[in-house]
TORLOPA-163272 format. One record per residue (C-alpha): x, y, z; residue in one letter; residue number from 1. Coordinates in steps of 0.1 Angstrom, whole numbers, m for minus. Layout:
% TORLOPA-163272
<px=X&py=Y&pz=Z&resn=A&resi=NUM>
...
END
This chain:
% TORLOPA-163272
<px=m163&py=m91&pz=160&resn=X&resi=1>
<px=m171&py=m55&pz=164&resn=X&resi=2>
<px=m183&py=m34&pz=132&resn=X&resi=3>
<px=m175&py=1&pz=128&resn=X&resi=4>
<px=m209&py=21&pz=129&resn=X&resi=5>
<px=m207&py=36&pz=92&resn=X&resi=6>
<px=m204&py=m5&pz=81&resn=X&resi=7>
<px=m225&py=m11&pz=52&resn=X&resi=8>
<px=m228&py=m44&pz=29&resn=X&resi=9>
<px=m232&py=m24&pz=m2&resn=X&resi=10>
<px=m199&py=m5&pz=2&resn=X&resi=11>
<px=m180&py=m37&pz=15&resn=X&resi=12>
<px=m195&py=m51&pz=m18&resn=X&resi=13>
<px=m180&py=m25&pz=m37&resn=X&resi=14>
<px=m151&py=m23&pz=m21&resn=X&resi=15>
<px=m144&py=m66&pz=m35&resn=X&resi=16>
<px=m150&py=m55&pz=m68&resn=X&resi=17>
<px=m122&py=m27&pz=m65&resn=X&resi=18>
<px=m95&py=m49&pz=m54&resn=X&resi=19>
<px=m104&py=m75&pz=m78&resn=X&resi=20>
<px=m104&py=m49&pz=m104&resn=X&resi=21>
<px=m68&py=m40&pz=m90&resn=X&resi=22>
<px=m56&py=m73&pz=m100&resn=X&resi=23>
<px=m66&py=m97&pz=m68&resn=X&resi=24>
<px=m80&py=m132&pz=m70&resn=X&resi=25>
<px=m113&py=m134&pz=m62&resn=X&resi=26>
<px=m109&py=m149&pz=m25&resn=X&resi=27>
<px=m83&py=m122&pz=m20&resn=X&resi=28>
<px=m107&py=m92&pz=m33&resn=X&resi=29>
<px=m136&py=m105&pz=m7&resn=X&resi=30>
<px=m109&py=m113&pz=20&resn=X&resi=31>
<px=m95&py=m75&pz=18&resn=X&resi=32>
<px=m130&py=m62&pz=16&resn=X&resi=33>
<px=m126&py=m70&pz=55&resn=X&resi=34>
<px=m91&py=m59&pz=60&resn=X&resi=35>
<px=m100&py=m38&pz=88&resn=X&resi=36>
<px=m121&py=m52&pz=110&resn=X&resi=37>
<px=m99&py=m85&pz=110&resn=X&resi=38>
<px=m69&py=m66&pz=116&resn=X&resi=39>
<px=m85&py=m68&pz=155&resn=X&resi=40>
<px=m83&py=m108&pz=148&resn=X&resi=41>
<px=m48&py=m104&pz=143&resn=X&resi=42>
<px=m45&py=m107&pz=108&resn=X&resi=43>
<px=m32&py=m77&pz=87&resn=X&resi=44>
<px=m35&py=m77&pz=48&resn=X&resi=45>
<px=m6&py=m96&pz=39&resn=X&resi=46>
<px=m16&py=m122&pz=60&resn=X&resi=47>
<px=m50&py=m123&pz=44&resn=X&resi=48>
<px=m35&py=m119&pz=7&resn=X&resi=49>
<px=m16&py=m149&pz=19&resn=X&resi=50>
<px=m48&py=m173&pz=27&resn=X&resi=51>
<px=m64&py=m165&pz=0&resn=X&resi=52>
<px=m35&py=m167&pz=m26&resn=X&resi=53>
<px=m45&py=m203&pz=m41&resn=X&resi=54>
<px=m84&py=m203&pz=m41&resn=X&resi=55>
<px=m83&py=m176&pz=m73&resn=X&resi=56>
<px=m102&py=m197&pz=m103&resn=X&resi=57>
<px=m120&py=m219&pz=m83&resn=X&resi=58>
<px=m89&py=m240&pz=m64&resn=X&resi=59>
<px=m61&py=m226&pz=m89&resn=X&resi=60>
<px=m78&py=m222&pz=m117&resn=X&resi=61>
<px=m91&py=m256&pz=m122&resn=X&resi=62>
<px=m128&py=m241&pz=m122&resn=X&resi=63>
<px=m143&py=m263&pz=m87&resn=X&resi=64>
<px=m157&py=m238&pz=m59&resn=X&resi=65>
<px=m159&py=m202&pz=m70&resn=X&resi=66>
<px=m127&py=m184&pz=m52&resn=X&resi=67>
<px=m151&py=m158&pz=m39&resn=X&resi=68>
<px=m174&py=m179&pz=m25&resn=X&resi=69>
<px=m140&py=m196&pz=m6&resn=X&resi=70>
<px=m139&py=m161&pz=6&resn=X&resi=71>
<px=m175&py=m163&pz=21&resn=X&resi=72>
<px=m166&py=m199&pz=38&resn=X&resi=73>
<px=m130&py=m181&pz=53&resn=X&resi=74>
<px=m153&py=m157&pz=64&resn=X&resi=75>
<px=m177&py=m177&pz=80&resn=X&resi=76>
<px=m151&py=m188&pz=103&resn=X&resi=77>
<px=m143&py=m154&pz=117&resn=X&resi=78>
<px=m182&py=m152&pz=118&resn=X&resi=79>
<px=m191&py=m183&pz=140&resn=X&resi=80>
<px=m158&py=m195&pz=146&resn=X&resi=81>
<px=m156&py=m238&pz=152&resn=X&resi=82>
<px=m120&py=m237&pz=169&resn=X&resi=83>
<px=m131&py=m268&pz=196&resn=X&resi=84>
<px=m129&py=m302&pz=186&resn=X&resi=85>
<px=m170&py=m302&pz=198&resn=X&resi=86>
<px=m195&py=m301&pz=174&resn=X&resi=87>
<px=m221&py=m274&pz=185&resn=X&resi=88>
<px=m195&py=m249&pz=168&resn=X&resi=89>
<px=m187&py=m270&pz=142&resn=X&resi=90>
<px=m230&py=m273&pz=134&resn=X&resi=91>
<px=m234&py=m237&pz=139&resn=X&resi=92>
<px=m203&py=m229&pz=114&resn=X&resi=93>
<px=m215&py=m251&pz=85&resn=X&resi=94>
<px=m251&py=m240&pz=87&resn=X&resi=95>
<px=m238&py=m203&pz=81&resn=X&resi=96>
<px=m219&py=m215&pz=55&resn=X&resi=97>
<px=m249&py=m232&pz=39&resn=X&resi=98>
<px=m270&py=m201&pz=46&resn=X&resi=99>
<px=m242&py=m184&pz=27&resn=X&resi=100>
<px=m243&py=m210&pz=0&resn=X&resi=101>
<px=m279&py=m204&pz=m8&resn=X&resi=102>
<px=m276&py=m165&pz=m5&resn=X&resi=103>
<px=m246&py=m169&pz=m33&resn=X&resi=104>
<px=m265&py=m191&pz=m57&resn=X&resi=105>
<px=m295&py=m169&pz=m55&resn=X&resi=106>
<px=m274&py=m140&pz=m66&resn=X&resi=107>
<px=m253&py=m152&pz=m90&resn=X&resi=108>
<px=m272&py=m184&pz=m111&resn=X&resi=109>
<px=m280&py=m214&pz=m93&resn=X&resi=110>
<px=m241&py=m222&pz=m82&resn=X&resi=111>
<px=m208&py=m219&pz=m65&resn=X&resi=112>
<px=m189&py=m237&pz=m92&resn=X&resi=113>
<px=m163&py=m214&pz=m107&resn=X&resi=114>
<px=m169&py=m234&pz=m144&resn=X&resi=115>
<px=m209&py=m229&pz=m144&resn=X&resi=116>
<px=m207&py=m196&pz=m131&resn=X&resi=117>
<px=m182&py=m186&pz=m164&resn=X&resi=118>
<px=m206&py=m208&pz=m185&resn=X&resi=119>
<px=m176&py=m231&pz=m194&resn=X&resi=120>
<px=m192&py=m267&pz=m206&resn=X&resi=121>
<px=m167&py=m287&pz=m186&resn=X&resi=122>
<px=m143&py=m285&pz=m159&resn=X&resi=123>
<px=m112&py=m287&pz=m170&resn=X&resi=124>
<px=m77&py=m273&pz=m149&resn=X&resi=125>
<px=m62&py=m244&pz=m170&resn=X&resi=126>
<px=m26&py=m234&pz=m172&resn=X&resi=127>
<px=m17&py=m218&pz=m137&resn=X&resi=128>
<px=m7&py=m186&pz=m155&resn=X&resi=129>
<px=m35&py=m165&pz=m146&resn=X&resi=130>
<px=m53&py=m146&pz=m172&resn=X&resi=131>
<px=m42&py=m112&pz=m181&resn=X&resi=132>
<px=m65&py=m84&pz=m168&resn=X&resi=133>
<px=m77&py=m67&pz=m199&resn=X&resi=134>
<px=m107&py=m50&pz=m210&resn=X&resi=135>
<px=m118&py=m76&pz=m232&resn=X&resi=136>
<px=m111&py=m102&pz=m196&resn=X&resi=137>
<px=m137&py=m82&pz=m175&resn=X&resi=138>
<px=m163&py=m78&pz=m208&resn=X&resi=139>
<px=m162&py=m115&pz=m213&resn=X&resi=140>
<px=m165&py=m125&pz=m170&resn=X&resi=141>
<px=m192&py=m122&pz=m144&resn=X&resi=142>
<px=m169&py=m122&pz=m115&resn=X&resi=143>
<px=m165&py=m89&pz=m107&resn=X&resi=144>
<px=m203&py=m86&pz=m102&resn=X&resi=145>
<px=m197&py=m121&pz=m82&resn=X&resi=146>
<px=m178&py=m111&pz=m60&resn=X&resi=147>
<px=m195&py=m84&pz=m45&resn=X&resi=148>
<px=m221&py=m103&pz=m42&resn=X&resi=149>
<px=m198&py=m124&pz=m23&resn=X&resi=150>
<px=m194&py=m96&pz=m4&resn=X&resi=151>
<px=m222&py=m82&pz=4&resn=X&resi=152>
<px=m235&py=m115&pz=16&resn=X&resi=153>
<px=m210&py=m122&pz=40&resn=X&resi=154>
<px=m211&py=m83&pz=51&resn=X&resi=155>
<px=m252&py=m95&pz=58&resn=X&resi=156>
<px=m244&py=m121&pz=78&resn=X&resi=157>
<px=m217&py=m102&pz=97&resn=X&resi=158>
<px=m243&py=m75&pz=108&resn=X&resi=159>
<px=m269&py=m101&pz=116&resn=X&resi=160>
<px=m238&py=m119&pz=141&resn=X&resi=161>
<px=m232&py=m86&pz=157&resn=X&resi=162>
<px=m274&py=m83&pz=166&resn=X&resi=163>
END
């Protein structure tokens, strides 16, 4: 995967928040923080939208594994890809997402559970209607601040592939 020289994990961070702040899910905001550089995969942003369109919530909003941290794991893939049925790819791709794992929950609490990182006391699946994007919505949640974490972690990662 080739980076574009001005790449920084800071602005990639920042550039997650932004789209969740536009109204994407939280896998989708990390996912299109990366637009670019897999549109030389083959995947333009509609195709990544589309990926990413159920993880929002944790799984659908039923509060399980945080959707950007989903994003992080889709990531991975692109970052050590295990497309063989072998496992040496398959090893290196879960320890990267295990790195990953630990980067997240030292950045945002102690987890990658959608319902702990909200402080909900129990997981429980909400309605499917999303939650509408108000002012009030991003006072009350952590997740923009989550995902670019998110972000930035999987930005980290990507520069230490491309050593």
């Amino acid at each position: 995967m080739n980076l574009p020289e001005s790449f920084n994990p800071e602005e990639r961070g920042e550039r997650a928040r932004d789209f969740f702040l536009q109204g994407y899910n939280c896998c989708q905001a990390v996912l299109m923080a990366f637009a670019d550089i897999l549109e030389a995969e083959g995947l333009d942003d509609r195709m990544l939208k589309t990926i990413a369109s159920g993880f929002g919530g944790g799984f659908a909003r039923m509060r399980e594994v945080c959707g950007s941290f989903s994003g992080c794991t889709v990531m991975a893939g692109f970052i050590r890809p295990a497309v063989s049925p072998g496992m040496d790819e398959r090893k290196a791709n879960y320890a990267l997402v295990q790195e990953m794992a630990a980067a997240f929950k030292e950045r945002n609490g102690g987890s990658i559970v959608c319902a702990e990182l909200l402080g909900l006391r129990e997981r429980k699946t909400e309605s499917p209607a999303p939650s509408e994007r108000t002012a009030e919505y991003y006072r009350k949640r952590p997740c923009p601040e989550i995902i670019r974490n998110a972000a930035v972690i999987v930005a980290e990662k990507m520069k230490e592939a491309a050593l």
